[in-house]
KOLZA-80663 format. One line per 4 residues: number of its first residue (from 1); their letters; for each residue y, x, z of C-alpha. Coordinates in nm, 3 decimals. Layout:
# residues N
NUM> a> Y/X/Z  ...
//
This chain:
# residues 335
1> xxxx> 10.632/7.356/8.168  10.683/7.352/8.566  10.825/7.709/8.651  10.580/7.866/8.935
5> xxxx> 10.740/7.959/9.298  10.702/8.118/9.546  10.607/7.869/9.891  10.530/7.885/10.212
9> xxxx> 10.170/7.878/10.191  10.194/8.195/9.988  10.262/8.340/10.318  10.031/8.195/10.513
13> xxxx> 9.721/8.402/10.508  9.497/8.183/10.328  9.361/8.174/9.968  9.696/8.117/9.807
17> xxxx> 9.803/8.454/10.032  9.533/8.630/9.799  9.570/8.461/9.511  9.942/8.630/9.522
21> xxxx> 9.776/8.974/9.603  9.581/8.999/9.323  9.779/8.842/9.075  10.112/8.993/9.172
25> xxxx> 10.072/9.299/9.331  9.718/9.438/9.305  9.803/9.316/8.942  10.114/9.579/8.897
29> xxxx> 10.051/9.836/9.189  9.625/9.890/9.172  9.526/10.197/9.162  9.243/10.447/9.312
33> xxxx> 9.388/10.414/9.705  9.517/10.030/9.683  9.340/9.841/9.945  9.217/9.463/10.095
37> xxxx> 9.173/9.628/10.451  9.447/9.665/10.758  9.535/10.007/10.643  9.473/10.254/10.335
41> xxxx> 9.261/10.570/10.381  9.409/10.870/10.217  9.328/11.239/10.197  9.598/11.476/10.207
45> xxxx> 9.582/11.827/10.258  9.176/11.852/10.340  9.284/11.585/10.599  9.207/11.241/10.638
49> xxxx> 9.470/10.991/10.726  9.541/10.618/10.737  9.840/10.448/10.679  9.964/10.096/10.647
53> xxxx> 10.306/9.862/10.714  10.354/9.497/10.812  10.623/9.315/10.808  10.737/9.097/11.080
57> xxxx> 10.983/8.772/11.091  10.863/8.580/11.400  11.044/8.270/11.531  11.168/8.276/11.831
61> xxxx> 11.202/8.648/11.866  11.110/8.620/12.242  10.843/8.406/12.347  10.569/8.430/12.700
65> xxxx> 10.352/8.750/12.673  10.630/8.974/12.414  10.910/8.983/12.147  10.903/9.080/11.799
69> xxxx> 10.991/9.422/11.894  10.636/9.437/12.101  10.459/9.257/11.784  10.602/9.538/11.555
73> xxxx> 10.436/9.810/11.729  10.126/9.650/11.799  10.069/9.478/11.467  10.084/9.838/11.266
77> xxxx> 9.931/10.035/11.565  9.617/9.800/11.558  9.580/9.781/11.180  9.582/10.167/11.179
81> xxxx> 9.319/10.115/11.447  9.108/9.908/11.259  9.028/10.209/11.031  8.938/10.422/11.284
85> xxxx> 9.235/10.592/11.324  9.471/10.731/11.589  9.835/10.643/11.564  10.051/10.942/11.523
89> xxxx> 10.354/10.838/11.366  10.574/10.462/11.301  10.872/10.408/11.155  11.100/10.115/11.164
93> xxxx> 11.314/9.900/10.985  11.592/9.632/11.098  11.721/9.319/10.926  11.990/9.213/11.171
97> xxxx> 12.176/8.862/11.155  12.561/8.917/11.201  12.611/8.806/11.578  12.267/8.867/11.700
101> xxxx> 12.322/8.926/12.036  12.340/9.342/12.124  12.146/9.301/12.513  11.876/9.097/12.297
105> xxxx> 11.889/9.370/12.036  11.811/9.632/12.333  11.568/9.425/12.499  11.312/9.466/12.173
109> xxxx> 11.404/9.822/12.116  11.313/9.894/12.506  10.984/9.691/12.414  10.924/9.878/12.139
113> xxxx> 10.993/10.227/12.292  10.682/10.098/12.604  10.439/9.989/12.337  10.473/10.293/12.171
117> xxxx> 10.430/10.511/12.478  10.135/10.301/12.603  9.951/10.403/12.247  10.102/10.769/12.222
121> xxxx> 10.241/10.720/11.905  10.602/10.837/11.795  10.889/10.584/11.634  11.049/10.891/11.409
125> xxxx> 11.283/10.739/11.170  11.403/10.405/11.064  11.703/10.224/10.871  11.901/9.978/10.988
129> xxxx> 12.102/9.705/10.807  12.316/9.375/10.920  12.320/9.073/10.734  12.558/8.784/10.683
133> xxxx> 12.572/8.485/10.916  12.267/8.260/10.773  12.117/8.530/10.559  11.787/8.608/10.775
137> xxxx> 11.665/8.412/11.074  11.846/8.640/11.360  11.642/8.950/11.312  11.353/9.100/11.107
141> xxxx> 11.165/9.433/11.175  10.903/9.620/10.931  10.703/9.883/11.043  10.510/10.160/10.875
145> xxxx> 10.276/10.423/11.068  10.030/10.690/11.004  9.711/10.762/11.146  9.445/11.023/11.192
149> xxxx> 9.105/10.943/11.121  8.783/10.959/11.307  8.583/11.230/11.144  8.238/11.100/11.061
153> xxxx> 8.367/10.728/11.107  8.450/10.434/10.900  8.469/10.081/10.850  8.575/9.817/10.598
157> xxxx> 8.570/9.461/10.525  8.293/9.506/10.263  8.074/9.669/10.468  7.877/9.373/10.691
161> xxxx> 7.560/9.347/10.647  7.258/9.077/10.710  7.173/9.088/11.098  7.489/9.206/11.210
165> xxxx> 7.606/9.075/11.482  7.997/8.945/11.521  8.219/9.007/11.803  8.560/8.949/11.912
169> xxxx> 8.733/9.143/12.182  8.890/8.794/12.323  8.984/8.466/12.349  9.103/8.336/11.994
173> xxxx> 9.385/8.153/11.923  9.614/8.182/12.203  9.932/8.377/12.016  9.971/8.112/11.736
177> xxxx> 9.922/7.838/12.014  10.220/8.050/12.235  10.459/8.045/11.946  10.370/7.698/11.833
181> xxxx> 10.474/7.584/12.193  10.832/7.803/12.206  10.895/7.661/11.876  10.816/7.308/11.900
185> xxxx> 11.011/7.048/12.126  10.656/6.865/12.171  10.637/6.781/12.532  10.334/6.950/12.614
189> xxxx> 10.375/7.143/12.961  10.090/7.424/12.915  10.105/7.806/13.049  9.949/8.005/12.756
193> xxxx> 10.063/8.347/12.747  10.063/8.568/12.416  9.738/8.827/12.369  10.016/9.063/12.206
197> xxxx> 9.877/9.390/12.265  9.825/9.754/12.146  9.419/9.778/12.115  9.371/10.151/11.998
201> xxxx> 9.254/10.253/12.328  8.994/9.930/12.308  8.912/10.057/11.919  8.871/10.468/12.067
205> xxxx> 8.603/10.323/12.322  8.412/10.153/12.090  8.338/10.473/11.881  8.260/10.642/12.195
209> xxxx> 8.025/10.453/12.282  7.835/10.404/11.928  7.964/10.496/11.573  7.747/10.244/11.417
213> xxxx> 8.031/9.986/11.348  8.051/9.821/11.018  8.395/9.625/11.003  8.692/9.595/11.237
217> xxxx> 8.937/9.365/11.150  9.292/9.252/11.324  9.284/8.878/11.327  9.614/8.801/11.328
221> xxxx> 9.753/8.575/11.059  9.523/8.324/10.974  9.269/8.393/11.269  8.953/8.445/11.297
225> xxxx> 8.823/8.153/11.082  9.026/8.343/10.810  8.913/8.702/10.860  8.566/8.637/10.853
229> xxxx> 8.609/8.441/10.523  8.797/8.724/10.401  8.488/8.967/10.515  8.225/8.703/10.345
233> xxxx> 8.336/8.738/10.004  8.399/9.105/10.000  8.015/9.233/10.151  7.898/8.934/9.958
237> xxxx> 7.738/8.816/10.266  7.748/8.437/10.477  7.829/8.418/10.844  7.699/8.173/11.118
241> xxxx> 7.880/8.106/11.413  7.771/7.955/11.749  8.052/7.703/11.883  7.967/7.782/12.245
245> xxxx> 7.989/8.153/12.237  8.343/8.137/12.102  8.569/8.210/12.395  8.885/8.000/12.419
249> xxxx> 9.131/7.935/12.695  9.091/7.596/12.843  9.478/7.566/12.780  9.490/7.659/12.388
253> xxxx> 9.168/7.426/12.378  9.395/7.121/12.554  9.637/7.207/12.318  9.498/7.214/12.010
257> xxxx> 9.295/6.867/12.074  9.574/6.716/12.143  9.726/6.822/11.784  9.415/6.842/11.610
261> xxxx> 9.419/7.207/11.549  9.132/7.462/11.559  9.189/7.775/11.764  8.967/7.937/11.484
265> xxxx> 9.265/7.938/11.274  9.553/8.024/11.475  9.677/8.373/11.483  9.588/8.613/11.774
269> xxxx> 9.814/8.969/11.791  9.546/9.124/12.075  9.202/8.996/11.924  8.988/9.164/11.661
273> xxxx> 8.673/9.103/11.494  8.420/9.388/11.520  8.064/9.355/11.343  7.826/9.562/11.417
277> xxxx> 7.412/9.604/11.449  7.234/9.436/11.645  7.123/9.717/11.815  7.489/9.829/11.917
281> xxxx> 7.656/9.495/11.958  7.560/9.445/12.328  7.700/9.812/12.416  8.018/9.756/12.261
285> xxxx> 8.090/9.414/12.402  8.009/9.594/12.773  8.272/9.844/12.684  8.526/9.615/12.582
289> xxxx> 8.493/9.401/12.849  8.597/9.716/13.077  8.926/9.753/12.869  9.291/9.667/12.968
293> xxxx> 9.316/9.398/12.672  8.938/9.328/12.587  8.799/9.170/12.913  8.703/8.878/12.719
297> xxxx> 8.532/9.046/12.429  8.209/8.844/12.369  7.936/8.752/12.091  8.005/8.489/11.843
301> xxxx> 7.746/8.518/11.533  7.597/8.714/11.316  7.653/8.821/10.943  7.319/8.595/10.715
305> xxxx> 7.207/8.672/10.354  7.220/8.261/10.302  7.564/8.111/10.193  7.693/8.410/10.079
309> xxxx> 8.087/8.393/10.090  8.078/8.037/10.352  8.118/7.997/10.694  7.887/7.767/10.916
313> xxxx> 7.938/7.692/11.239  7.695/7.574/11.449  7.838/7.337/11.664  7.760/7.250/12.075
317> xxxx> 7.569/6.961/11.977  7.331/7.160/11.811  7.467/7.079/11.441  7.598/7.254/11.184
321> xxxx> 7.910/7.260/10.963  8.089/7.430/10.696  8.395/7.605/10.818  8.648/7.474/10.593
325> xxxx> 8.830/7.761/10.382  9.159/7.826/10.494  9.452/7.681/10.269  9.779/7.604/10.238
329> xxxx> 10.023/7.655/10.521  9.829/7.749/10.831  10.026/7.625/11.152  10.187/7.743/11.309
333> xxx> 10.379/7.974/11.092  10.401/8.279/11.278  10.588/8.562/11.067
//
C-alpha cells in the first residue's frame, strides 16, 4: 500500500488544502471555537476578540510593491479585519537561514515596524531562531495578532445569501502575477507592482457606512476564483460572475494570456471579497473607492440559489461557463 505524503498542492489553497484541514487538523484540534474563516472569534472576559496567525515563506523575500516582512503584517492584520475587528496586538516569529544577509534582515523588520504603524497595531513579542545553511529558503516569518471586535457586527463565510451582491475592493490577481515575474527568468518585460497592503482602515469604512455586510474574505492564496468557491459550499449558495465587471490590470491581463493563466486564481495580498445586499453594495463600493488601497473596488456578481456550491461566469461574449474548481498546485506558489 502507497504511503500518503504530504505535496505541494497540499499547500496550495485548493481542495487538497481542505481536504488536509479537515482530515488532519479539524480532525485532531475541532472543537467549539475552531474555525474555516480568516480569524477565530472568541469571548474572553465579557469581551469579544478575534484572533488568528499565518504563516509566511514567500520566494524572493523582496519583490516590486513589498517584502515578506510587509506581507507578514498585512496578511494577519487583514484576516483580523475580515472579522470585523481592530488590530491591537501581533507577534512574530523568525526562521532565519545561516548567512542571510543582516541589512536585508533590517530592511523587513523596518517594513514591518511602518505597516504596523500605518494600522496602529503593536508587534509585542516574538522568538527568533537561525537555521543551518540549506535548512529553510533564506528566511520565514509567522505572525499571530489579536483583535477587537465590532460590537453589533459580524461576518462569515457561511453567511451569503441569494441576491447578494459581490464585490472586490480591487484589481485581482496582480500579487501572484508580481511574484511569478521576480521568480521566473521568463522574458516578459511588464511593470506590475504588488497590491500588498494593510486594509483595516478600508474594512472600518465599510461598517461606517452600513453594517449590513454578510462575508468579508482576504483573497490571498488561491484568489478570488478560490474564495468564492470556498464561500459557495459553506452558505450552500451558487455565485454568478460577470467577466466584464472584473477589474484587472491590462499588464497582469498581458501576462497571464501569454501563460495561459487566469487572474481569478492568482493570489492578491491587498484585495478582498465583500458580499453584501443589494441595497448596500453600491454605498460600500463608493466608500472604498475613496480609500488609500481600495480605489478600484468594483461589482462583480451576485450570490444565486441555482448551482449551489459552483461558480459560473458569464463571459464578455455573453456566454456562460463553469468556473473550474481550484486544484492541485495553483501557480504561482506564493508562500
Amino acid at each position: 500500500m502507497e504511503q500518503k505524503v504530504v505535496t505541494l498542492a497540499h499547500g496550495a489553497g485548493g481542495k487538497q488544502t481542505a481536504a488536509l484541514i479537515h482530515e488532519v487538523f479539524e480532525e485532531h484540534f475541532k472543537n467549539p471555537e475552531f474555525t474555516a474563516d480568516d480569524a477565530a472569534v472568541l469571548e474572553m472576559g465579557g469581551a469579544q476578540i478575534a484572533m488568528s496567525t499565518d504563516g509566511f515563506i514567500v520566494s524572493p523575500p523582496f519583490f516590486n510593491g513589498g517584502n515578506i516582512g510587509k506581507l507578514s503584517i498585512c496578511g494577519t492584520v487583514n484576516d483580523l479585519a475580515c472579522m470585523g475587528a481592530k488590530p491591537e496586538y501581533l507577534t512574530c516569529a523568525f526562521v532565519i537561514e545561516e548567512g542571510f544577509p543582516m541589512d536585508q534582515l533590517e530592511e523587513i523588520a523596518a517594513s514591518m515596524e511602518k505597516t504596523a504603524k500605518e494600522v496602529g497595531v503593536k508587534i509585542i513579542a516574538g522568538d527568533t531562531k537561525v537555521a543551518g545553511k540549506g535548512q529553510v529558503d533564506q528566511v520565514f516569518i509567522t505572525t499571530a495578532g489579536i483583535g477587537r471586535l465590532t460590537e453589533g457586527f459580524a461576518t462569515s463565510g457561511a453567511f451569503a445569501k441569494p441576491g447578494d451582491q459581490i464585490i472586490v475592493t480591487g484589481d485581482v490577481g496582480r500579487h501572484g502575477c508580481t511574484i511569478l515575474l521576480a521568480r521566473e527568468d521568463l522574458g516578459i518585460d511588464a511593470e506590475i507592482k504588488s497590491d500588498c497592503a494593510p486594509l483595516w482602515g478600508a474594512v472600518e469604512s465599510m461598517i461606517e457606512t452600513s453594517r449590513d455586510i454578510h462575508v468579508i474574505r482576504d483573497a490571498t492564496r488561491g484568489g478570488v476564483g478560490t474564495v468564492l468557491y470556498e464561500i459557495a459550499a459553506e452558505s450552500h449558495v451558487g455565485v454568478r460572475l460577470n467577466a466584464a465587471d472584473i477589474p484587472v490590470d491590462p499588464a497582469v491581463k498581458g501576462v497571464c494570456g501569454m501563460l495561459g493563466l487566469d487572474p481569478l486564481y492568482l493570489a492578491n495580498e491587498g484585495t478582498m471579497v465583500v458580499i453584501a445586499p443589494k441595497e448596500s453594495a453600491d454605498a460600500l463600493v463608493e466608500t472604498l473607492r475613496k480609500g488609500a488601497h481600495t480605489a478600484g473596488a468594483a461589482i462583480i456578481g451576485e450570490i444565486t440559489e441555482e448551482m449551489a456550491g459552483k461558480v459560473v461566469l458569464t463571459t464578455e461574449i455573453g456566454t456562460q461557463t463553469m468556473l473550474p474548481e481550484p486544484g492541485g498546485e495553483l501557480l504561482p506558489r506564493i508562500c
